[in-house]
C-alpha positions in Angstrom: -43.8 68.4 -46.5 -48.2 68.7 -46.2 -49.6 66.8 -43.4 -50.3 63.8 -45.0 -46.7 62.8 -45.9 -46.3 61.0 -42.9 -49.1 58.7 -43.3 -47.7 58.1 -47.0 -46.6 53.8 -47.5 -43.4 54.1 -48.3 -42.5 52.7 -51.5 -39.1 53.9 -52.4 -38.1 50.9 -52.6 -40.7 49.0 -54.6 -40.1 48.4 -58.4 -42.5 48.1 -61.0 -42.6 46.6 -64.1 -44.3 47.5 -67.3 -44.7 45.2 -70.0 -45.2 46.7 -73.7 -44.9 50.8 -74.0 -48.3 51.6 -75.3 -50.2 54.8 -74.0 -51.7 52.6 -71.2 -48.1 51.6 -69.9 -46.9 55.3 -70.3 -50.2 56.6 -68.5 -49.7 53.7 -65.6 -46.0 54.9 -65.1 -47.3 58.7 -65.1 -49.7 57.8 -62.2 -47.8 55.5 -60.6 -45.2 58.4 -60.3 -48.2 61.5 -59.4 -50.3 59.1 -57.0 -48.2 56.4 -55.7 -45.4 58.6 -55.4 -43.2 55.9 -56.7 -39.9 56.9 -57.6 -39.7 57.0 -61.7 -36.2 55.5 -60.9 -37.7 52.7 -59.9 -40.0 52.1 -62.9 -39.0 50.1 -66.1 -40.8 49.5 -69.1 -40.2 46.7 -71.2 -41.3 47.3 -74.9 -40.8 45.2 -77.8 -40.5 47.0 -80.9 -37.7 50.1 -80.9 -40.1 53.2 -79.9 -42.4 53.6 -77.2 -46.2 55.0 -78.1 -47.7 51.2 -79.2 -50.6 52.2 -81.7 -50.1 56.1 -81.0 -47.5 55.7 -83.9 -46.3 58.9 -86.2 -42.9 58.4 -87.3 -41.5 59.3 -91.4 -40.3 62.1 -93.4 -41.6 64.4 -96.2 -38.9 62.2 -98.5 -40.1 59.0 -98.0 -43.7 59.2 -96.4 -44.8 59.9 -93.1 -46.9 56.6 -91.6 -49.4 57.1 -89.0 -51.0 53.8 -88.7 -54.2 55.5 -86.9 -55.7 57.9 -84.8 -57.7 58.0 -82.4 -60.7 60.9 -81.6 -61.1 62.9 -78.7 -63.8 64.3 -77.0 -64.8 66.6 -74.1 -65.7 63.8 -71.7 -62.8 61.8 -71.3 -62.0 62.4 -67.8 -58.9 59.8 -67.2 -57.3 61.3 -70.0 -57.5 65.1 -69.6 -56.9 64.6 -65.7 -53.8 63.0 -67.0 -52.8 65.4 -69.4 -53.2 68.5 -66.7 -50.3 67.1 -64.9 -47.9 66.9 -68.2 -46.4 70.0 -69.5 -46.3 70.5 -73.3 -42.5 70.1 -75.2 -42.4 73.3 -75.0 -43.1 73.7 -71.4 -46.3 76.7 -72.4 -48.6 75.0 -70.7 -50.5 71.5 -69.9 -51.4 69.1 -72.7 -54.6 68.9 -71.5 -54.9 72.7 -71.7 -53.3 72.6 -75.2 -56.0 70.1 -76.7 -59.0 72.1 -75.1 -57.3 75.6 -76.5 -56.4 74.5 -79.9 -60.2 72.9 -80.3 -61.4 76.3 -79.4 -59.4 77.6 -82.4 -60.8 75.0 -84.8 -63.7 73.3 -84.1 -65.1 69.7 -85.9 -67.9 70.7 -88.2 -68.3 68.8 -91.5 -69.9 69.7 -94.8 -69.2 66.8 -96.2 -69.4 63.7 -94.0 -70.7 61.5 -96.6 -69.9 61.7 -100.1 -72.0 59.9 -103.3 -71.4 59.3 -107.0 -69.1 62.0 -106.2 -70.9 64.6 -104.3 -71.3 65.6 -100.9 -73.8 64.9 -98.6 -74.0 68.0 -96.3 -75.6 67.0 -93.1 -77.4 64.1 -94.2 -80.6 62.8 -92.6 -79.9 59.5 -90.7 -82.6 57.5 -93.0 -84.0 55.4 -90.1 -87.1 53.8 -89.9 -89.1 53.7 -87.2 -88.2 49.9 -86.0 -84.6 50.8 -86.5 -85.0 53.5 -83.7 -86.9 51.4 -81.2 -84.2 48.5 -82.0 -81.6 51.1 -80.3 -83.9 52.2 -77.9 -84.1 48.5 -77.3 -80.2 48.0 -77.0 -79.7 51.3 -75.1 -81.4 49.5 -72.0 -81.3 46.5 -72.3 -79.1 44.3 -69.7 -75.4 43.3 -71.0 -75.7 39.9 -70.0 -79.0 39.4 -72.5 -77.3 40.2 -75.1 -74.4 38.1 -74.9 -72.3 37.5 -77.5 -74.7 38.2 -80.1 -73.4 40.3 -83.0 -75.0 43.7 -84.4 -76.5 41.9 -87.6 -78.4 39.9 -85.0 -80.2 43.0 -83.6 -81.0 44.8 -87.0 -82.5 43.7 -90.3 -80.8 44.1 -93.2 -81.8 47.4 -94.2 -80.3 49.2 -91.2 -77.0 48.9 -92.6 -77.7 51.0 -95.6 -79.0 53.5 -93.6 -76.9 57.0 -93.7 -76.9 56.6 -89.8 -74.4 53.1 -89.8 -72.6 54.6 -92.6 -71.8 57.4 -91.0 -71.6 55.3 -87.6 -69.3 52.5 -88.5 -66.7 54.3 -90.3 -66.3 56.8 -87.2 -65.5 54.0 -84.8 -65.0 51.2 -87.6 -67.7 49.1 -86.3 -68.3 45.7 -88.4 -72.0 44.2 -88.8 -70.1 41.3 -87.0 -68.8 43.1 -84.5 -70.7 42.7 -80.4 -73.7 43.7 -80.0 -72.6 44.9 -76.4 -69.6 46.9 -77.8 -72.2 48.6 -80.3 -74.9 49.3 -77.3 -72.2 50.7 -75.2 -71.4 53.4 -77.6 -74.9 54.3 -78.0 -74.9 54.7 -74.4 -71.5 56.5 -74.0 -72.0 58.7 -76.9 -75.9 59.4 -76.2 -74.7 63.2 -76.0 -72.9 63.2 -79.4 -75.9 62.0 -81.4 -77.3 65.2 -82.0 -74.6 66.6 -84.3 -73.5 63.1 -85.3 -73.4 64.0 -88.9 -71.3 66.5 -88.9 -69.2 64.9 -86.4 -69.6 68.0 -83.5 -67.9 67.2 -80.5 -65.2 66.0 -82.4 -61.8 66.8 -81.1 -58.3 66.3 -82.2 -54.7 66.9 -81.1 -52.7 70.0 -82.5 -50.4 67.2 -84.3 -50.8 63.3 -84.8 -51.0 61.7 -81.3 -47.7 60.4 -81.0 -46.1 63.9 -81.3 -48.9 65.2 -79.5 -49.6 62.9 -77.0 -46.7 60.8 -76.6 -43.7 62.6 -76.6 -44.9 65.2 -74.0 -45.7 61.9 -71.7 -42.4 60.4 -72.1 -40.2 63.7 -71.8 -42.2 63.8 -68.4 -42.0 60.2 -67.6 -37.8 61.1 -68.8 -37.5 63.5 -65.8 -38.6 61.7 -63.4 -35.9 59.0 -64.3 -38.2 56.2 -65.6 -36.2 53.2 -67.9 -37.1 51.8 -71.0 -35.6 48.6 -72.1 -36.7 48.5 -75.8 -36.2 45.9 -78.4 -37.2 43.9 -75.4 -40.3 40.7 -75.7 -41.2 39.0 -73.4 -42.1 35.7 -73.6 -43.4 34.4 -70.3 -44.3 35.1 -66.6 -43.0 32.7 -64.0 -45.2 32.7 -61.1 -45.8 31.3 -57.1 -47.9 30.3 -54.8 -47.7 30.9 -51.1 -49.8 31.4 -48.2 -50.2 34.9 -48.8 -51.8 34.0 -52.3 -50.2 33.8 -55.9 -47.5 36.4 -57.8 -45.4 37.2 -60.4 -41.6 36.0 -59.7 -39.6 36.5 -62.9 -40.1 38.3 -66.1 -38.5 36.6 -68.7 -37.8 38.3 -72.0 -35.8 38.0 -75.2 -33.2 40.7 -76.6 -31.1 41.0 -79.8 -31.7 37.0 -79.4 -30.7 36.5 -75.9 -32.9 35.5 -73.3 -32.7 37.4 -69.8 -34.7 37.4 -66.5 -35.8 39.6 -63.9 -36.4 38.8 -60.6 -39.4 40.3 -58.8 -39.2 40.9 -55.2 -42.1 40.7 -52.4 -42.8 44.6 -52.7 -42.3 44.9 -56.3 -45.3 44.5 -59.1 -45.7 44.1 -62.9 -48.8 45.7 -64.9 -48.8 43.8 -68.3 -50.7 45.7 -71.0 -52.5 42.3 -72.9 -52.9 42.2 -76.6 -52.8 44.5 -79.2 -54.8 46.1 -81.8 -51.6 47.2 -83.9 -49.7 44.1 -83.2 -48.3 42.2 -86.5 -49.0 45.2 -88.3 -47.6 45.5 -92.0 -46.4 48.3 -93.7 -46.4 48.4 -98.0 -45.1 51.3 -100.1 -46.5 53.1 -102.7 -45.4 50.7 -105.2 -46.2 47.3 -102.8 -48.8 46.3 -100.6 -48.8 45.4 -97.6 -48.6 41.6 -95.9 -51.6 40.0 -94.1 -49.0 38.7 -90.8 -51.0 36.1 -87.4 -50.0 36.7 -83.9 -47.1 34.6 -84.3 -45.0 37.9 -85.6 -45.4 39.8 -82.4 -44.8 38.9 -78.8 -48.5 40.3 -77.4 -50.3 37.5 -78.1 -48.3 34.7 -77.6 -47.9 35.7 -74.1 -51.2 36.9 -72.8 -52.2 32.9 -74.2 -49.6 31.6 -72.4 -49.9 33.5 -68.9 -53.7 32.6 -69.5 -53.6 28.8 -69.8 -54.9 27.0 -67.1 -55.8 30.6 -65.5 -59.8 31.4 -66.6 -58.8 34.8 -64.2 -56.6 36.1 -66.8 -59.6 36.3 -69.9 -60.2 34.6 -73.0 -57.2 35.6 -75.3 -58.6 33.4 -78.3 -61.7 35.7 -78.2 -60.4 38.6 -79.9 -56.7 37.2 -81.5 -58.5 34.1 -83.6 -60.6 36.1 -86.1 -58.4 38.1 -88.3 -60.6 37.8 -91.4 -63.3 39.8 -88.5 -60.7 42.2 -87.0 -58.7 42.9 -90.0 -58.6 46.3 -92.3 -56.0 48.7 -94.5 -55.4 52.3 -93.2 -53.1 54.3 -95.3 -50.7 57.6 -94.9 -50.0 60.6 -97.9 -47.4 62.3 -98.3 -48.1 65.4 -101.0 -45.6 67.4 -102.5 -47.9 69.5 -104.8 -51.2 71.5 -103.0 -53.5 70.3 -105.7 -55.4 67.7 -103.7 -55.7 69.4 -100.4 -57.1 72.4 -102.7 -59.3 70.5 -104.4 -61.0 68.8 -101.2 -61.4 72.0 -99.5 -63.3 73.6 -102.5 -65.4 70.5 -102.6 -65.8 70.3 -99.3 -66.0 73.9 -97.9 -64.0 72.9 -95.0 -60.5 73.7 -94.6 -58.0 70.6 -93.1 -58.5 70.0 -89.7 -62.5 71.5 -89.8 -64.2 68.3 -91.6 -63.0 65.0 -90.1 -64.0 61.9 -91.9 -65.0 62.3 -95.5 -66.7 58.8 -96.1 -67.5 57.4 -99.8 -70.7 55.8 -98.6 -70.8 54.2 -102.7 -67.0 52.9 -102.3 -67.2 49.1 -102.2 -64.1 49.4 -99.7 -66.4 51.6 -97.9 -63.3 53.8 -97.7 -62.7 57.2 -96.0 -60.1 60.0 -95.7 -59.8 62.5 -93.4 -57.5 65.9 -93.8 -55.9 67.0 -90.6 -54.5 70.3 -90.1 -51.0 71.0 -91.3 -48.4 70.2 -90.3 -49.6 66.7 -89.1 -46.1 66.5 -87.8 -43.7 68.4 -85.8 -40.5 69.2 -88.3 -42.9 68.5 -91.6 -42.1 71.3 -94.4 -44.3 73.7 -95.4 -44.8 72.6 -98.7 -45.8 69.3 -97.2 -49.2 68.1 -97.1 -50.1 64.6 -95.0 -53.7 63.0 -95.1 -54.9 59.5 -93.8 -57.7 57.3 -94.4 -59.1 53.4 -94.2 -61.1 51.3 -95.5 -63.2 48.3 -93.8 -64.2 45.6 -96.6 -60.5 44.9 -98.1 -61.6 42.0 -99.7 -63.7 43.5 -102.3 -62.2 44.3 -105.7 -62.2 48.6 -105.8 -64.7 50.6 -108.0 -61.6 52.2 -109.9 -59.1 49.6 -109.5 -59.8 46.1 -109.8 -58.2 44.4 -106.9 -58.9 44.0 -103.5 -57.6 46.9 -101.2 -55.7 44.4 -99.5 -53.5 44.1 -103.0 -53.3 47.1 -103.6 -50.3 49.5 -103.7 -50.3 53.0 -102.3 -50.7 54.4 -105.6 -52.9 52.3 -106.3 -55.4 53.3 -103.3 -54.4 57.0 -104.1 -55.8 56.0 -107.9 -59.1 54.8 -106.2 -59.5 57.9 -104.0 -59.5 60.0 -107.4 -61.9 57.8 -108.6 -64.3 58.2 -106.2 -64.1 61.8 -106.3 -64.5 61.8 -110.4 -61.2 63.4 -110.0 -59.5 63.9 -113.6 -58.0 67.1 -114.3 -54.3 67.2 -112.8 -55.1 63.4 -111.0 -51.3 62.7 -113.2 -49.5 65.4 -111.6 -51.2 64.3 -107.8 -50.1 60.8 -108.6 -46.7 61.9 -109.4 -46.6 63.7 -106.5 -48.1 61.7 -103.5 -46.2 59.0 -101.8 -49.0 56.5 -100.3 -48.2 54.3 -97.2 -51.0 51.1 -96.9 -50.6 49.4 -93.5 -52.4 46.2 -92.8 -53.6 45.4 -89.4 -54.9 42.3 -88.6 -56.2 42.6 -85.1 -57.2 46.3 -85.1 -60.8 46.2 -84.4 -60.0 42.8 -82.6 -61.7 44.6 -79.3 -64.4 44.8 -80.9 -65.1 40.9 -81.3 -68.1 39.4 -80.2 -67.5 37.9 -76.4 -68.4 36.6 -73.1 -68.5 37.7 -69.7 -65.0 36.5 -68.3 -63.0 37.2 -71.7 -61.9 40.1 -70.5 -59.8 40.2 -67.1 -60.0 42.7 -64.4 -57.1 45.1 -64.0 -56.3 43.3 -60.8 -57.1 39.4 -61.2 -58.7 37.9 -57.7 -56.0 36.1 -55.6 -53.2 37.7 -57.5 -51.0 40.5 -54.5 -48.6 42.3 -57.7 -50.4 41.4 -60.6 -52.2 44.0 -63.2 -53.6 44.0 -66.3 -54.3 47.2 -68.5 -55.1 48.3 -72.3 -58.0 47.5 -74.8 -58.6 43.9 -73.6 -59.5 44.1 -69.8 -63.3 44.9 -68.6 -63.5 48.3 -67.4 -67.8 48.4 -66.9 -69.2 51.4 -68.9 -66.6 52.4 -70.6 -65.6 51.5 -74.7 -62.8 50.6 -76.3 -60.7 51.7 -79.3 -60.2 55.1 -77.4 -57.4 56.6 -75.3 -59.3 57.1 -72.8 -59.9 52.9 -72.3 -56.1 52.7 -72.3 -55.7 55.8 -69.6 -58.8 54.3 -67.8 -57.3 51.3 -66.9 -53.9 52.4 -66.1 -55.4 54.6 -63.4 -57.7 51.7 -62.6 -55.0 49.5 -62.1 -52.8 51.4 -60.3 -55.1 52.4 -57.9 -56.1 49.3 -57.2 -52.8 47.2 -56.7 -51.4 50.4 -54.6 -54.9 50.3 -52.9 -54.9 54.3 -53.2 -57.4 56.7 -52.3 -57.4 58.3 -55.9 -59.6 56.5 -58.2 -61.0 57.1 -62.0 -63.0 59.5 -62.6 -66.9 58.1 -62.8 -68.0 58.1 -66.7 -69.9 60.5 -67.9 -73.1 59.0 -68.7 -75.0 61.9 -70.6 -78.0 59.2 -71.5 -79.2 59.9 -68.1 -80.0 63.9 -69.0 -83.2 64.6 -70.2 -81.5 67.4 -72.2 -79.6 64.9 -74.1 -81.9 62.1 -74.5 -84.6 64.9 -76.3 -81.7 66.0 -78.4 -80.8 62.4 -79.7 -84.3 61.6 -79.8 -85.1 64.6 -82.6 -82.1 63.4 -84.1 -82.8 60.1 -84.9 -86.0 60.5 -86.2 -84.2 63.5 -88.7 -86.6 66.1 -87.1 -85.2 69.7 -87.1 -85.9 72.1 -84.0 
């Protein structure tokens, strides 16, 4: 035992409570477990749907379609979530995660040829198209004080003819920002992202897992979290908090949750806690097929939701949950999984694009009136995925509109009726039969995925530890972690770490974040960028 074990607070006997089984849950029992030395035993998470992962989803088969309703990018400066990832061993055992990702991004690095894509051609490193107001407008926002902005939107800020400029084209379709969308959500990726500007359009810096996330991420996490003897209790939603009052301030005193149609309780004891991970960005989701689309569901289909509104009434401490779950018609878009038997398409886009898969990223139709996008990963996407098994994803952000190729709003569409449009739009026409034939297309309609990104006010968002509350935390997309931005792992892993560290009251905290627009060296660099010079 070091020297410090002795001045360690014992909490062998403390349990915690996890409610949903997201990566911010998983990454709050990880540290719970490697700096609060609680026993895993001790730890249960409570999850609603029958896996664990929440939005880092990859699940299917080469017979009926693989589905990974998203995917999150990485990059070299989140710090919560490689110092995470250095302390889980890959399924194999080889080495860390963390060391994995940083190794395997050696071996193939972003670099696209053909981030934006016209009338059917490719747009190889294209000029941001800016004007000189535009810049000075994010200059403007780059510095300019959160609470000014308020909860104006991005169309505020801009005039029109920013957004057809190549820069938000290339912009909003890499972190799926709407012209709706906050203001202070669009300035703080300026800000956090200062250092990936120069590059932008041919998304350098970019970096991905060897496999989709959940494989990659997920499953290493969870066979760690396994050993240590943590519990899952899945099929599992919980439906309210019952709280009290005493002198020593206010707590959580039961859990109550509903399984297989049976209601059930758990008691929490004076040394115990509960970290609830609020809201979702997946929840309600909606899978079609490739002969079906997929069904436009409201909060009311998923448990996330309806309890953050309920903990929340009467309690401004707890945020704003009508902020960000209200506005599906803002929040709202169709991303979609392929499945390809036949090599024709992934040949094809590497000849047009002079990237192999996993090299290119995003290939956007900047023309598509879905403003659609695809990106081919390296293969296999999935662990146990055949060799003669191709799997590509994509999105698109304005579902309403009717398609260029097929008439109907993406929204209606079927997956081979998205994989129609995607031929279209690369004039695709010899062998587009046999692809057809071949590729089995998954749409998934999510109503509330860019629902973080909703225009808001100070207080929305709760802190991961509310004032006055002893073994209450909060964690995920929908809590205010200051500099940081959502719709990234690393705001999940953030605020698990934050949270923990805080209700423990631990000597380990988060890692500061980076903030590279405070380098001269990378404020030149995005300066020359945006005005399209070349050095």
């Amino acid at each position: 035992m070091g020297p410090d074990a002795n001045r360690r607070p014992d909490r062998s006997g403390a349990k915690i409570y996890l409610i949903g089984g997201g990566i911010a849950s998983l990454a709050a029992a990880a540290f719970l477990i490697r700096d609060g030395h609680v026993p895993g035993r001790n730890i249960t998470i409570l999850e609603e749907l029958d896996r664990l992962g929440g939005s880092l989803d990859g699940a299917g088969s080469a017979e009926h379609g693989y589905v990974a309703r998203g995917g999150r990018m990485l990059e070299s400066k989140y710090r919560c979530t490689y110092d995470l990832f250095s302390s889980i061993p890959t399924i194999d055992k080889s080495r860390t995660v963390t060391q994995e990702i940083f190794q395997w991004n050696e071996v193939i690095r972003t670099g696209s040829k053909s981030r934006l894509v016209r009338a059917g051609r490719k747009l190889d490193s294209p000029e941001f198209g800016l004007s000189e107001r535009h810049i000075l407008t994010l200059e403007r926002l780059a510095v300019e004080p959160e609470a000014l902005l308020g909860r104006s939107s991005i169309k505020d800020q801009f005039d029109v003819s920013f957004f057809e400029t190549n820069f938000w084209f290339m912009w909003c379709t890499t972190f799926a920002f709407q012209p709706w969308h906050s203001a202070v959500e669009f300035k703080r990726y300026l800000v956090r992202f200062a250092h990936m500007i120069d590059g932008f359009n041919q998304l350098k810096g970019i970096m991905r897992t060897v496999y989709n996330q959940y494989d990659s991420l997920v499953r290493p996490l969870k066979a760690w979290l396994d050993e240590h003897g943590v519990s899952y209790v899945l099929g599992a939603k919980v439906t309210d908090l019952r709280f009290i009052e005493d002198g020593d301030g206010k707590a959580v005193e039961r859990v109550v949750f509903e399984k297989a149609g049976v209601s059930e309780e758990i008691a929490i004891g004076p040394g115990d806690y509960v970290i609830v991970t609020l809201g979702s960005m997946t929840e309600a989701s909606d899978l079609g097929s490739n002969t079906a689309p997929p069904a436009l569901n409201g909060k009311r289909e998923g448990g996330a939701w309806t309890l953050w509104e309920k903990i929340a009434e009467g309690r401004p401490e707890f945020g704003k949950p009508s902020a960000f779950a209200d506005h599906i018609d803002e929040s709202k878009w169709v991303s979609f999984t392929a499945t390809q038997r036949d090599p024709a398409f992934f040949t094809i886009i590497r000849d047009f694009t002079g990237n192999t898969p996993g090299e290119g990223g995003l290939i956007t139709f900047a023309d598509s009136s879905w403003l659609m996008s695809i990106v081919l990963p390296h293969q296999p996407h999935f662990i146990g995925q055949p060799r003669d098994v191709n799997v590509f994803w994509g999105y698109g952000l304005h579902v309403d509109a009717p398609g260029d190729f097929v008439r109907k709003p993406m929204a209606a569409c079927s997956g081979r009726e998205l994989m129609t449009e995607i031929l279209g739009q690369l004039r695709i026409e010899s062998g587009a039969a046999r692809i057809l034939e071949t590729t089995v297309v998954i749409p998934c309609m999510m109503p509330f995925i860019t629902s973080q990104f909703l225009r808001r006010e100070k207080g929305d968002r709760p802190a991961v530890a509310p004032e006055g509350w002893r073994n209450l935390g909060f964690v995920g997309q929908f809590v205010e972690l200051p500099d940081d931005v959502v719709f990234t792992v690393e705001y999940s892993v953030r605020s698990a770490q934050a949270a923990v560290s805080k209700l423990l009251d631990l000597d380990t905290k988060p890692a500061p974040v980076y903030k590279g627009q405070f380098d001269p060296r990378v404020l030149l660099k995005a300066f020359v960028t945006l005005h399209d010079l070349h050095m």
